[in-house]
MARLUMBA-318307 format. One record per residue: residue in three letters; z, y, x of N, C-alpha, C in turn. Coordinates in steps of 0.2 Angstrom, whole numbers, plus 5000, padded with zeros to 4 digits. Each point is the difference from the previous one (the first is absolute). Last residue first. Example, Ala and Ser with C-alpha at 12.3 -4.5 7.8 and 13.67 -1.06 7.14 Angstrom:
! residues 2
SER503549895064500150065004500350054996ALA500049725002500050064996500050065004
***
This chain:
! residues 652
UNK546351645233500549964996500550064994UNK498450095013499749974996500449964996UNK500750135017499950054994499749954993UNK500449935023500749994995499850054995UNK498349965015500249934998500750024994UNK499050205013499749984995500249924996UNK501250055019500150064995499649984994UNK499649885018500549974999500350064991UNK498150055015500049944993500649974998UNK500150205015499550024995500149934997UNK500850035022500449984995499850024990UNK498849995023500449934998500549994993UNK498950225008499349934997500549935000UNK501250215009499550014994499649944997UNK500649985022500849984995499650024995UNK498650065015499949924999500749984993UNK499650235008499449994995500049905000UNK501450115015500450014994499449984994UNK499549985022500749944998499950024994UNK498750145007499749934999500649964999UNK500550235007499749984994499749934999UNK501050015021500350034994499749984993UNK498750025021500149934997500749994996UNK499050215005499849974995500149915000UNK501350165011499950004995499749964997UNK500249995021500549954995499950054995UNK498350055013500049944999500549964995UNK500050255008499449974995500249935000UNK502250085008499349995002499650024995UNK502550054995499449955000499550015005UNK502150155011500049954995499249954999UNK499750175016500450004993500249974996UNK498650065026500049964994500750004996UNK498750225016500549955001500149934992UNK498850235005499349945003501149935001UNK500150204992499549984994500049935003UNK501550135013500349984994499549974995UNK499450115019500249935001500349974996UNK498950214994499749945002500249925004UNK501550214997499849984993499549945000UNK500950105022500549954993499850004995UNK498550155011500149935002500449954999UNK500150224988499349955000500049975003UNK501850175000499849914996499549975000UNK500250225009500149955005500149934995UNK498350204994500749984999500249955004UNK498150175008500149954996500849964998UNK499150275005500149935003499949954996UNK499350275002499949954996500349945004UNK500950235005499549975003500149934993UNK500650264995500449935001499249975003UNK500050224990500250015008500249935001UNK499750034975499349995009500149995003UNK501950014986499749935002499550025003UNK501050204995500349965004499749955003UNK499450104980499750035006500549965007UNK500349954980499749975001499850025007UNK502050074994500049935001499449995000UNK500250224994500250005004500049915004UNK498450124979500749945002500150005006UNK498250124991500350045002500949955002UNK497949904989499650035007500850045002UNK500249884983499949965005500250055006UNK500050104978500749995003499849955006UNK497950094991500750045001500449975003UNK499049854989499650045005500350035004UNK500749974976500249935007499850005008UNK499450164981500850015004500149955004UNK497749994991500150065005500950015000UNK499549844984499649995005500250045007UNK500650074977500549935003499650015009UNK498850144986500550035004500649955005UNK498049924987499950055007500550035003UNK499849864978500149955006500150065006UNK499350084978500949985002500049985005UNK497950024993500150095004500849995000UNK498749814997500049995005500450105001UNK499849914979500549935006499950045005UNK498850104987500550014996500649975005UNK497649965001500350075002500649994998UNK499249814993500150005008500250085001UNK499849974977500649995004500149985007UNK498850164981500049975006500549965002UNK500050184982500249945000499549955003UNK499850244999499549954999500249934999UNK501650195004499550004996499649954996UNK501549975019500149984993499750044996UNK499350035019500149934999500249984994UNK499650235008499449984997500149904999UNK502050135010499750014992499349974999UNK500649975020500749944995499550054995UNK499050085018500049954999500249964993UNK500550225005499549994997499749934999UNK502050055014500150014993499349994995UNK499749985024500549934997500250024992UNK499050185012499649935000500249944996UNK501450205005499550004995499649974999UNK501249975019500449994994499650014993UNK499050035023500149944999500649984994UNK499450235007499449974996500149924998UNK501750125009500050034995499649964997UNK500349985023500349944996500050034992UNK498650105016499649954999500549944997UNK500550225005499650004994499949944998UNK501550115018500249964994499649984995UNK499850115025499950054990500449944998UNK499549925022500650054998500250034994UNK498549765007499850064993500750044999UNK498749795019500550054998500150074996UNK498649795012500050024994500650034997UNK500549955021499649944997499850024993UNK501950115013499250015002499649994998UNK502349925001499750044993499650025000UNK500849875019500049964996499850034991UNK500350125022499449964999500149944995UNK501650155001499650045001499249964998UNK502249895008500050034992499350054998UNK500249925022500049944996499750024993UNK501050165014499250005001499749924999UNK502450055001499750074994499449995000UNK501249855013500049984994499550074995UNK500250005023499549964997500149994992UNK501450165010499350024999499749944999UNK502249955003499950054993499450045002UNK500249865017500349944995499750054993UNK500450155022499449974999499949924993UNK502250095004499550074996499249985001UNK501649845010500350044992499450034997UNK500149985023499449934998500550004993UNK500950165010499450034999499649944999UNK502249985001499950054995499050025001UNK502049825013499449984996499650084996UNK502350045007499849955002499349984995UNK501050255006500149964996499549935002UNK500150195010500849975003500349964993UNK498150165004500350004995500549995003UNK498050025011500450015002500850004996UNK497849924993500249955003500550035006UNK498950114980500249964998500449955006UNK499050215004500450004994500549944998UNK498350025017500750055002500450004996UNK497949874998500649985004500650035002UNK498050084986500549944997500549965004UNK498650195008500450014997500749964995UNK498149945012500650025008500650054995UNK497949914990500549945002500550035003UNK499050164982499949965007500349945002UNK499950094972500250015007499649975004UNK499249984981500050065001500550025007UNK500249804985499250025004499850045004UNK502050004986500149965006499350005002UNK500150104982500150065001500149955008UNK499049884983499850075003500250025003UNK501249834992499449985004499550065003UNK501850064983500449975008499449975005UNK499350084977500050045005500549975004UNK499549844984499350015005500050075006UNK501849904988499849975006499550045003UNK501950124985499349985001499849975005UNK502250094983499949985007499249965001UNK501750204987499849974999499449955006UNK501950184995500149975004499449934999UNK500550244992499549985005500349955004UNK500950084977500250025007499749975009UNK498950024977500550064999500250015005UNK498049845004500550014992500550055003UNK497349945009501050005003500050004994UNK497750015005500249954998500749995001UNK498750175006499850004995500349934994UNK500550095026500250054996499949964992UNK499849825017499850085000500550004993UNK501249825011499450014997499950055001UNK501549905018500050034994499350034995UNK500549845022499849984995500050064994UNK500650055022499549985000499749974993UNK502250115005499350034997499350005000UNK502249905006500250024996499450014997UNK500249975023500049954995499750014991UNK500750155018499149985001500049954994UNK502350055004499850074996498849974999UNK501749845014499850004995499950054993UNK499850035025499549954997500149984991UNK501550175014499450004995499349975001UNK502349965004500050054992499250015001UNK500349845020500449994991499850034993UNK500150095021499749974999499849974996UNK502050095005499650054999499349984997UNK501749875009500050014993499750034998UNK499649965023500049934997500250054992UNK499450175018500549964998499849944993UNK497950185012500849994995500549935001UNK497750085012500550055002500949964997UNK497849894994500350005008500550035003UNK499050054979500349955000500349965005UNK498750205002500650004994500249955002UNK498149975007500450065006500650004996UNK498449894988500249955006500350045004UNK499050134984500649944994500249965009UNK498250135005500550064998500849934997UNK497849945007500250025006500750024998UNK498349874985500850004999500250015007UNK497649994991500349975006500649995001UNK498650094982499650005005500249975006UNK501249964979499349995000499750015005UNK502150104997500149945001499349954998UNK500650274998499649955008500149944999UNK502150114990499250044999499549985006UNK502549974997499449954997499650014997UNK501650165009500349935005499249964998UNK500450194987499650015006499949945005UNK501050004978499549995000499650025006UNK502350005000499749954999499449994998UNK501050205005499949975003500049935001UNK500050134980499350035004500149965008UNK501649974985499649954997499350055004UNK502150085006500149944999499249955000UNK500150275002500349964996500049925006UNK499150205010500650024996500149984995UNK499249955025499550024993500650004996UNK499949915024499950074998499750024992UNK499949775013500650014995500150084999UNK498049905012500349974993500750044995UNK499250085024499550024993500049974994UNK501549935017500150054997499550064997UNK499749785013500250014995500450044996UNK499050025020499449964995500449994993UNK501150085022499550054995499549984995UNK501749855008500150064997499650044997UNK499249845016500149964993500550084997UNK499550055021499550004997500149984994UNK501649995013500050084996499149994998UNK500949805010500550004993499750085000UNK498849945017500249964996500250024993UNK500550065021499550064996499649974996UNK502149925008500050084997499249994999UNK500349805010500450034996500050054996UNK499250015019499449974998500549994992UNK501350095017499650054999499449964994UNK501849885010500250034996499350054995UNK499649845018500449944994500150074995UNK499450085021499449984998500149984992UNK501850055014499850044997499450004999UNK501249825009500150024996499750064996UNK499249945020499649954995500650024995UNK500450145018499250004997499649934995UNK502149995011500250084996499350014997UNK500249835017500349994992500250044994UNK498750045022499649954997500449984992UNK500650255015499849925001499849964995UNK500550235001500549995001499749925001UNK498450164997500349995007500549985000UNK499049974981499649985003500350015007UNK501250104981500149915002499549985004UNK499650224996500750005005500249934999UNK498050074989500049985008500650005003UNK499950004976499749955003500050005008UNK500850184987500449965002499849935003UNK498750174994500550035007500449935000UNK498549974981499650005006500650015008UNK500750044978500149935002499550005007UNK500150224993500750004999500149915003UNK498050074991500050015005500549995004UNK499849954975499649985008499949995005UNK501150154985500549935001499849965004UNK498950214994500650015003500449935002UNK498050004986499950015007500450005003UNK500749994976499849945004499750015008UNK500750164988500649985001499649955005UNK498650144990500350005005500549965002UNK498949954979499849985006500350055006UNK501150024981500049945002499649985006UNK500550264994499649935000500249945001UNK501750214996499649975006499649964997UNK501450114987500050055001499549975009UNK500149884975500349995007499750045001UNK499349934980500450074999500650035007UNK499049774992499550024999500150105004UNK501849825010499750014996499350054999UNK501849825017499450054999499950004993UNK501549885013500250024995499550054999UNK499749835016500249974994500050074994UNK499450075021499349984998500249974991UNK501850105015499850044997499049974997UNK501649875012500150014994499950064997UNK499249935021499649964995500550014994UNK500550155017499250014998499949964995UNK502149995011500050024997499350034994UNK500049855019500449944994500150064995UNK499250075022499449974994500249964994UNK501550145014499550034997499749964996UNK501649895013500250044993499550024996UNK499449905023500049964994500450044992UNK499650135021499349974996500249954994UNK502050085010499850044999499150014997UNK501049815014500350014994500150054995UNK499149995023499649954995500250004994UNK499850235014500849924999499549974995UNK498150165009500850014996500449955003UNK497750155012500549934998500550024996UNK498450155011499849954994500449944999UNK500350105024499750024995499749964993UNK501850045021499649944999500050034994UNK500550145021500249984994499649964997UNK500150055030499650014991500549994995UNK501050075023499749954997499950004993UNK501150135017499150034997499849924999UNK502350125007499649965004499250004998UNK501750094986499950035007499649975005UNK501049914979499350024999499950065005UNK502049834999499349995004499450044998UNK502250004991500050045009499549975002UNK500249844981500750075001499850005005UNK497749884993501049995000500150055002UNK497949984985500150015006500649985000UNK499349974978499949955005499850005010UNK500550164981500549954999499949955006UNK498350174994500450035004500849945002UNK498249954984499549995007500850045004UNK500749994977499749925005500050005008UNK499750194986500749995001500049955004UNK497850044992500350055006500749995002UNK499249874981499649985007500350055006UNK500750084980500249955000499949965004UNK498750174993500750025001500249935004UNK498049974992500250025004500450025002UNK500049924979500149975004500050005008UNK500050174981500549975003500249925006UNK497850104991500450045004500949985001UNK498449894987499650015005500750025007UNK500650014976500149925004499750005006UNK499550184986500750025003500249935004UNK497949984989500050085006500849995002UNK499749874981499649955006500150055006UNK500750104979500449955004499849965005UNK498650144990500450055003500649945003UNK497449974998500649974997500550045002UNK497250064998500649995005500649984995UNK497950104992500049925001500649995003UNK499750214996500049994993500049925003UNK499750155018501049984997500049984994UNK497750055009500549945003500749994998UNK498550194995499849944996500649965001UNK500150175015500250024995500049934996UNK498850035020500649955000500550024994UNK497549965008500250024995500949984997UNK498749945020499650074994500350044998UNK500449745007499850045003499750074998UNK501949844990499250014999499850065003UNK502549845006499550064994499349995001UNK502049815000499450035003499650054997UNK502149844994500050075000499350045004UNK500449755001500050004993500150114998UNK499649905024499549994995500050034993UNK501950035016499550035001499550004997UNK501649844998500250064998499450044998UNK499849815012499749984992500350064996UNK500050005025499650004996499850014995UNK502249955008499850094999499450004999UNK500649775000500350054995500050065001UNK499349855017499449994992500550044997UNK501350025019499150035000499749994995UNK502449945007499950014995499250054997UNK501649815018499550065000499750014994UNK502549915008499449994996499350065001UNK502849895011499350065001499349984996UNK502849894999499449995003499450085000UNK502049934987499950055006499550005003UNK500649834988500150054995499750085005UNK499449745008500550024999500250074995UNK498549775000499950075000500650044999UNK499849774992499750005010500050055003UNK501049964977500349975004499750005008UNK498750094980500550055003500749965006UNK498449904986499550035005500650065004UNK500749884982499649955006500050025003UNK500550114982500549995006500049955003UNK498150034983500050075007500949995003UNK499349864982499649985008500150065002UNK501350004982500349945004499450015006UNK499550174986500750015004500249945002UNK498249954987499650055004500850025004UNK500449874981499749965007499750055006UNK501250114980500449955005499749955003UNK498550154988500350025004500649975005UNK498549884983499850025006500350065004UNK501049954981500149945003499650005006UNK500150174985500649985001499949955008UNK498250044986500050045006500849995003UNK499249854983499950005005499950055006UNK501050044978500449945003499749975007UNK498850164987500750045003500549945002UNK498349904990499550065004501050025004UNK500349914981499749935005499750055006UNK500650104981500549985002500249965005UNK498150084988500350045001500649985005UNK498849844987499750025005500350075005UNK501049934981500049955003499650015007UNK499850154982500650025003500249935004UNK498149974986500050065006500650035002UNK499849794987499850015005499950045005UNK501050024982500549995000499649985007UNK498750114984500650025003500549975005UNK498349864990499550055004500550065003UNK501449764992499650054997499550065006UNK501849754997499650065005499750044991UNK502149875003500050064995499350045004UNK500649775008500250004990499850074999UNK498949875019500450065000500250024995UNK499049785010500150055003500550085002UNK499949834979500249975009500050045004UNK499150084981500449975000500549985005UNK497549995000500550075000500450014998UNK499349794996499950015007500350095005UNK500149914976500249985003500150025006UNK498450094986500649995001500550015004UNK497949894999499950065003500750044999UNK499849794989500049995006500050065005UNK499850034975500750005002500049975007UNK497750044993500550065000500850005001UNK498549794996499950055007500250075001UNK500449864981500349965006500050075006UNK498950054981500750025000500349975006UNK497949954999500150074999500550025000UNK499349794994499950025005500350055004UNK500249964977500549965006500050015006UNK498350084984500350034999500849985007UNK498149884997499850065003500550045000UNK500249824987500049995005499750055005UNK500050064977500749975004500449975005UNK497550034991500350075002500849985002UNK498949814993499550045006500350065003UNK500649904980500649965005499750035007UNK499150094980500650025001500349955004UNK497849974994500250075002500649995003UNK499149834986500349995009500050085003UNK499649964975500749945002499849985008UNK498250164993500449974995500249965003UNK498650115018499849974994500749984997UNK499750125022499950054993499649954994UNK501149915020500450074998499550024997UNK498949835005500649984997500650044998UNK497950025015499750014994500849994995UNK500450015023499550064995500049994995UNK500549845011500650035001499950034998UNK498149915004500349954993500750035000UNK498850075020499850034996500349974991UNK500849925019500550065001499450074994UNK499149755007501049984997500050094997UNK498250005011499849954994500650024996UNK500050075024499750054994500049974992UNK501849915020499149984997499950074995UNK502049955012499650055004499349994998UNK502349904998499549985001499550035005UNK502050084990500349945005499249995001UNK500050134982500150045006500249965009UNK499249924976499650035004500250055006UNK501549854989499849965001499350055003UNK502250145000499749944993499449975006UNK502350095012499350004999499849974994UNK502750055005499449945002499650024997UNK502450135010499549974992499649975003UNK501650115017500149954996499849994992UNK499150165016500450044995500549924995UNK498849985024499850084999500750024994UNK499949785005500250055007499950054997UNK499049874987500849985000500350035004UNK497650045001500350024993500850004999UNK498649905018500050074999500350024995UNK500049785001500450015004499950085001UNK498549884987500650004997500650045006UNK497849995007500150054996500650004995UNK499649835016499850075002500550054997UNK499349794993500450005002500550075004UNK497849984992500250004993501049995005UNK497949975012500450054999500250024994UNK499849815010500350035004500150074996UNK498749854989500749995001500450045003UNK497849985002500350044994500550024999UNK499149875018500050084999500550054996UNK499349774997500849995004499950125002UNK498749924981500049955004500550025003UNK499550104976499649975006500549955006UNK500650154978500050025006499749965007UNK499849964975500550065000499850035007UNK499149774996499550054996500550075001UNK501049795010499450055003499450044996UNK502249924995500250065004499250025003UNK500149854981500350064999500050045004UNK499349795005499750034996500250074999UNK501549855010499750035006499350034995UNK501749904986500150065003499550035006UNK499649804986500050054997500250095005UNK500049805010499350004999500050084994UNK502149895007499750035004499450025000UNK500949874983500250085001499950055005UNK499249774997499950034994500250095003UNK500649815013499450034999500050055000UNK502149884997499850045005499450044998UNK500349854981500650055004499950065003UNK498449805001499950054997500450064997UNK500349785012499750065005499950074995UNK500749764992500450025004499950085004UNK498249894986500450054996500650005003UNK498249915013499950054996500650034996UNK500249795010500150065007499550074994UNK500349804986500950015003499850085006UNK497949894990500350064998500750015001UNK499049855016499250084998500650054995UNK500749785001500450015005499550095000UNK499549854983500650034998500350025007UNK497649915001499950084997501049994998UNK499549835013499950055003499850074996UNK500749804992500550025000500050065007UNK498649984976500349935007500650045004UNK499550064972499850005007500349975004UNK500350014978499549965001499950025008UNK501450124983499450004999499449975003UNK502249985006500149984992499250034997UNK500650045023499849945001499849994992UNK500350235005499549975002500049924998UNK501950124995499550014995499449965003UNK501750015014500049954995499650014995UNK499750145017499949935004500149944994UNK500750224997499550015000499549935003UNK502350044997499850004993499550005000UNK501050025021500149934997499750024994UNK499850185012499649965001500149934998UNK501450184991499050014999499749965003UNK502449995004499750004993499450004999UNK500750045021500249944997499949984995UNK499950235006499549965003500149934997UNK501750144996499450014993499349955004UNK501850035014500349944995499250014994UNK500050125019500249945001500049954995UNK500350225001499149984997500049945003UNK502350075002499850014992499349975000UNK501050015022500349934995499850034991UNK499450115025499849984995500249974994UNK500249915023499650065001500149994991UNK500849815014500450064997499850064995UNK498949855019500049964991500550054996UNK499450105022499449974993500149974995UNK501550035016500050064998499450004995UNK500549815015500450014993500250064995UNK498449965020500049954996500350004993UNK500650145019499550044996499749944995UNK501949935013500250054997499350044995UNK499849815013500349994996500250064995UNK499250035023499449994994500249994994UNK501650075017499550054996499449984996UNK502549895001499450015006499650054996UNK501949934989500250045005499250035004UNK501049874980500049965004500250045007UNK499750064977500550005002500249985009UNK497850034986500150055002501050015003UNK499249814989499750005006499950085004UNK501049924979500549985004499449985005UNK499450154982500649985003500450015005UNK497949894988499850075007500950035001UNK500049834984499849955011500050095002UNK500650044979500649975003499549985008UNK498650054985500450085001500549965005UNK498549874988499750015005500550085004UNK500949864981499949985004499550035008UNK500150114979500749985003500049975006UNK497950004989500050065006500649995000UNK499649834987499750005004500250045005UNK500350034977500549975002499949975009UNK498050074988500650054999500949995005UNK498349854994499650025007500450074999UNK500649844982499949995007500150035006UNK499350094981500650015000500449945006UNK497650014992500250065001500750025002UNK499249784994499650025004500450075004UNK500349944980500749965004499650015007UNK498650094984500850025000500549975006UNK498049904993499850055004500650055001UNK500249824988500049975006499850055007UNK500650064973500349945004499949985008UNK498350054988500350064999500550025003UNK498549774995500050065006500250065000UNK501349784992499650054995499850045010UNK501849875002499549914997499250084997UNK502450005022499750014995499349984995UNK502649875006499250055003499550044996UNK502949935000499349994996499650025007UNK502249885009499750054998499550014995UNK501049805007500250014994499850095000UNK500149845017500550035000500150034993UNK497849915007500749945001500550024997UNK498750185007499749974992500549935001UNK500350115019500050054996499949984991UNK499249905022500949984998500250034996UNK497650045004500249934994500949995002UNK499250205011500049984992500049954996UNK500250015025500550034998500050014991UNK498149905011500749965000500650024997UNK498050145004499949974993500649935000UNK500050165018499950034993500149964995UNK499649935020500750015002500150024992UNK498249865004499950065003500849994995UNK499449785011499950064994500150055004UNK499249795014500950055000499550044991UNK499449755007499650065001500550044997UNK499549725004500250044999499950085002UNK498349794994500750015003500150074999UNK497650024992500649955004500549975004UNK498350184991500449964993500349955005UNK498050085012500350054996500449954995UNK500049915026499350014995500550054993UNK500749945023500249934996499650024992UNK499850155019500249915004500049984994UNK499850234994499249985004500149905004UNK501850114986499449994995499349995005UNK502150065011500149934994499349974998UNK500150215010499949965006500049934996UNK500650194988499249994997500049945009UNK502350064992499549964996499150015002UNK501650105016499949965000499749944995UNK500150234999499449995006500049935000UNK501550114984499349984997499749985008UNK502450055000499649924998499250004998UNK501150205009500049965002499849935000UNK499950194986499750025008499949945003UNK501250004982499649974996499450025007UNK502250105001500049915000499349954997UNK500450265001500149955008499849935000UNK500250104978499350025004500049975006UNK502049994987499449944998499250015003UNK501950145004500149985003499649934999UNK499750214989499949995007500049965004UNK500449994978499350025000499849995007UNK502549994985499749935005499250015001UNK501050164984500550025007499849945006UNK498749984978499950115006500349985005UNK500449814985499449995005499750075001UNK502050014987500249955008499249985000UNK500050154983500450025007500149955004UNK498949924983499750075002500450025004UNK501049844988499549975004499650055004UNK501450064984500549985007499349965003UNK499450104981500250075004500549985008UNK499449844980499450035003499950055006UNK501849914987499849955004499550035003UNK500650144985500650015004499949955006UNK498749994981499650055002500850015008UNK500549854984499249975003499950055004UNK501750024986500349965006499550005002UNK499850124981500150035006500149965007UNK499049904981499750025007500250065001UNK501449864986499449955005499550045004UNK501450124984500449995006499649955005
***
């Protein structure tokens, strides 16, 4: 019980000279300038001289009947536990000066705060390092040398170990970068993370990646994480077509494109009729049209051959012949209509080649849906049709030109429109003329290599859902392994062919597809999932053995190894053919630890407790050197006084 009381006295002297450290520090700021003035007027040792705050506050402490410490074990201890009890104290000032408000105060106090566990361990290693020093005899310039050494070493230490680490794995701040890089490639592309040769990019790291998938107890976390890879990156691919379009499919594209086409002509014909009653608002109905380019373009498209005018009925169009001629009928009617009642006696001309404007406009409106409903098996060419529509716009272009300047710029707006939207028609009904689903999807995305003229006209043409079906049907099929490597239901997923086959498109391709989507961020998506693929790539490169041979050999190896070991009863062979597998798991699971690979991308700092830590070494603690050892010395005099009195009563 006498020394739990003792160790209990021991432990309250130690906390109140931690918690009184600071303030005996100020105080010891201050009287020491004036003690040494003392000692320079009135000489060393005389009159009076302020103690050190520390060692008053301890002799009121011994007075009081606390123990001291008397063993150097004891003293380095209390040492330690002091300057322990110490950082409390230094938590509370930082505190209450980051309380204060001001900005200096606040980042002052944000220092002493910083930390509070390597804090505390700091506190312990530099006091125990300082009190080891003095009980070994050192001044007090080597225990202040080791207080700032083992105060530091906390911090140091680990930053020294770790900026080692990052700089043999990945170098300098480059490296960094791009290890940071590449973590975020990954997590973006298929959220998984990079093994350490892939984040890196060192042939060394990504060759030892190598060698470990095909040695004993690391193959298998090598192929595993490859294996995550892969999967991540097949269900991101998914996803993504998914979103786009739960049920795309190559069918479900081609009847998507189908329907995007015939939605556009829909659509191009209600703007083609909204501009043409524009034009018709300045243009009376009756109006007089001259209808010249269109008895030419008659004339032309029926042109016999000189010679040989039997031949000629075999090229001639029997319906284009009867539209020739009905329309002259027609013109004659006209031309006679537009004398007045009881005026064709007088011998004023009749106005020739002219319709009712509204009568050109029927025609050519009737023209252009015989262009929409044309078939292979049309008893007219398409291309006649087309000449006849031509020219038919031609007549009508000049009767807005003589109706004025506003009739002449709407039917500019209208005309340029049409001939626009019938040129994208005839462009894309080479597409969609085929007779499945899945022939016109593969025709839409045939050319996507040499330029994607054809995929960017599609696409342009089709409504946002349409779009949609078939980016994501492209999707689908970018990653799907060959033939050689599918399972039953060919759903099996290949970075290296998604990286292929996306190489393989144009940019003008990859922007049609992926950045008309109307899906956000999707094509810096799919660019993320080819870096990652081309990571993946270059990280197996590295002495890389497809056959499987080179992990075959490296198992047989290890096998022959252990047997000839305990054959021979070896036991460094023996130790070292067990040690190899342990070794290379551990290995393995570094290199592929998503948290190490992590820490590269981290910049090496230093811990912010190292400068609380240091002001906590270089701060005084309780004893002195001094009162210790003038400590010991009292207690080595009571020892000697009371020796003969002791030896006196033994004799009696």
């Amino acid at each position: 019980m006498d020394e739990v009381g003792r160790q209990v006295g021991l432990t309250a002297r130690h906390a109140v000279n931690g918690l009184a450290s600071i303030p005996a520090a100020l105080s010891d700021g201050l009287t020491a300038p004036i003690n040494a003035g003392l000692d320079k007027v009135m000489g060393n040792g005389n009159g009076f001289r302020f103690q050190k705050a520390g060692e008053s506050l301890n002799k009121v402490m011994t007075a009081a009947g606390l123990p001291a410490p008397e063993t150097a074990t004891e003293r380095v201890v209390g040492d330690a536990a002091t300057a322990l009890t110490g950082v409390g104290g230094t938590m509370a000032a930082g505190n209450a000066l980051a309380s204060m408000g001001g900005p200096l105060s606040k980042a002052v106090g944000a220092m002493l705060t910083a930390s509070p566990g390597t804090q505390a361990v700091s506190a312990v290693t530099g006091a125990g390092a300082a009190g080891a020093t003095r009980e070994a005899g050192g001044g007090a310039g080597a225990q202040m040398a080791a207080a700032l050494i083992g105060g530091a070493a906390p911090s140091v230490l680990p930053f020294a170990r770790d900026a080692s680490i990052r700089g043999v794995m990945r170098g300098g701040e480059q490296g960094r970068q791009r290890v940071e890089d590449t973590i975020k490639t990954f997590e973006g592309a298929a959220g998984t993370t990079p093994t350490v040769g892939q984040a890196t990019g060192s042939h060394a790291i990504q060759a030892a990646e190598t060698g470990l998938s095909n040695v004993i107890g690391s193959s298998g976390i090598m192929v595993r994480r490859g294996e995550i890879q892969s999967r991540a990156m097949d269900e991101s691919v998914r996803k993504l077509s998914a979103t786009l379009a739960p049920s795309a499919s190559g069918a479900e594209a081609g009847e998507a494109i189908t329907s995007g086409v015939n939605a556009f002509r829909d659509s191009m014909k209600n703007t083609q009729q909204r501009l043409y009653s524009q034009l018709d608002k300045h243009i009376p109905a009756d109006t007089a049209v001259s209808v010249n380019k269109t008895q030419e373009a008659l004339q032309s498209l029926n042109e016999g051959i000189a010679g040989a005018p039997s031949i000629s009925r075999f090229f001639q169009n029997s319906k284009i012949s009867s539209i020739e001629r009905a329309l002259l009928a027609d013109l004659d009617a006209a031309s006679l209509a537009s004398i007045p009642a009881g005026m064709a006696s007088t011998g004023i001309s009749a106005a020739k080649g002219q319709l009712p404007y509204q009568a050109v406009q029927k025609l050519r409106s009737m023209v252009g849906r015989e262009i929409a409903d044309n078939s292979l098996v049309a008893d007219v060419p398409r291309s006649k049709w087309r000449a006849l529509y031509s020219a038919l716009s031609d007549d009508m272009g000049g009767a807005a030109q003589q109706a004025g300047p506003q009739a002449e710029q709407a039917w500019g707006r209208a005309n340029r429109f049409t001939k626009l939207g019938m040129e994208r028609i005839d462009q894309l009904e080479t597409i969609v003329n085929r007779d499945t689903p899945e022939k016109i999807f593969k025709a839409a995305t045939t050319g996507v290599a040499e330029g994607g003229t054809t995929i960017r006209r599609v696409m342009k043409s089709l409504p946002l859902e349409n779009r949609q079906e078939v980016t994501a049907a492209v999707l689908q099929r970018l990653g799907r392994a060959k033939n050689g490597m599918q399972n039953d239901v060919a759903d099996v997923f290949s970075s290296e062919t998604f990286l292929t086959n996306l190489a393989a498109m144009s940019p003008e391709a990859k922007g049609a597809l992926f950045s008309s989507s109307g899906f956000p961020g999707l094509r810096y998506k799919i660019d993320q999932m080819a870096r990652m693929a081309s990571d993946r790539r270059d990280g197996a490169k590295v002495f890389a053995n497809p056959s499987g041979t080179a992990r075959q050999t490296g198992m047989l190896g290890w096998i022959g190894g252990l047997a000839t070991a305990l054959g021979t009863g070896n036991a460094a062979m023996l130790t070292g053919a067990l040690a190899a597998p342990v070794v290379a798991n551990a290995v393995a699971k570094k290199l592929t630890s998503p948290e190490f690979v992590r820490g590269l991308a981290e910049r090496t700092e230093m811990n912010p407790a190292l400068a609380p830590s240091l002001v906590n070494a270089a701060t005084p603690r309780g004893f002195s050197a001094e009162a210790h050892a003038a400590y010991a010395e009292d207690k080595k005099k009571q020892e000697q006084e009371r020796a003969p009195r002791l030896g006196f009563s033994s004799n009696r």
